[in-house]
Phi, psi and omega in degrees: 000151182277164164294151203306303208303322188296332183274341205275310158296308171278059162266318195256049185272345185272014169070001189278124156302166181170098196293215189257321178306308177326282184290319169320304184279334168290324183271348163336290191295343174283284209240052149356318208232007159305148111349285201280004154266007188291170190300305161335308199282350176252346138309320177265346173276330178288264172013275186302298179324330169305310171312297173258049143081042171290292188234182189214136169275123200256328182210188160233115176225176155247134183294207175279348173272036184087341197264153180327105176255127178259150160252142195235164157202115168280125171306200201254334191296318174302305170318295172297334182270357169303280195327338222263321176306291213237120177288000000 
């Protein structure tokens, strides 16, 4: 199995926008029972992949309680090199 942040970065290798819930519910059943999956800690890991220029914040919206939701999507350059790191 991969480390959670390497799946996490190839989720958005599919070109799909997609917000932390998003990626949160695809990846569940590998690593559910992480730490590093709770929401905070997978909010500073999308971040940080951002920071450095992984993935891109494509939109903004608020759910129904109100709270921030960001959506990320990596372009084809952020891909191919996620791909080219983690097979």
């Amino acid at each position: 199995m991969r480390p959670l942040f390497f799946s996490v970065l190839k989720y958005f290798t599919s070109g799909k926008e997609a917000c932390r819930k998003d990626v949160q519910d695809a990846l569940r059943d590998q690593y559910g029972s992480f730490k590093a999956f709770k929401d905070k800690a997978m909010d500073e890991a999308l971040m940080t992949a951002c920071s450095n220029g992984l993935i891109d914040e494509s939109r903004y919206e608020l759910d129904e309680k109100g709270n921030l939701v960001i959506y990320y999507k990596a372009n084809q350059e952020s891909i191919d090199t996620i791909n080219s790191y983690i097979k």
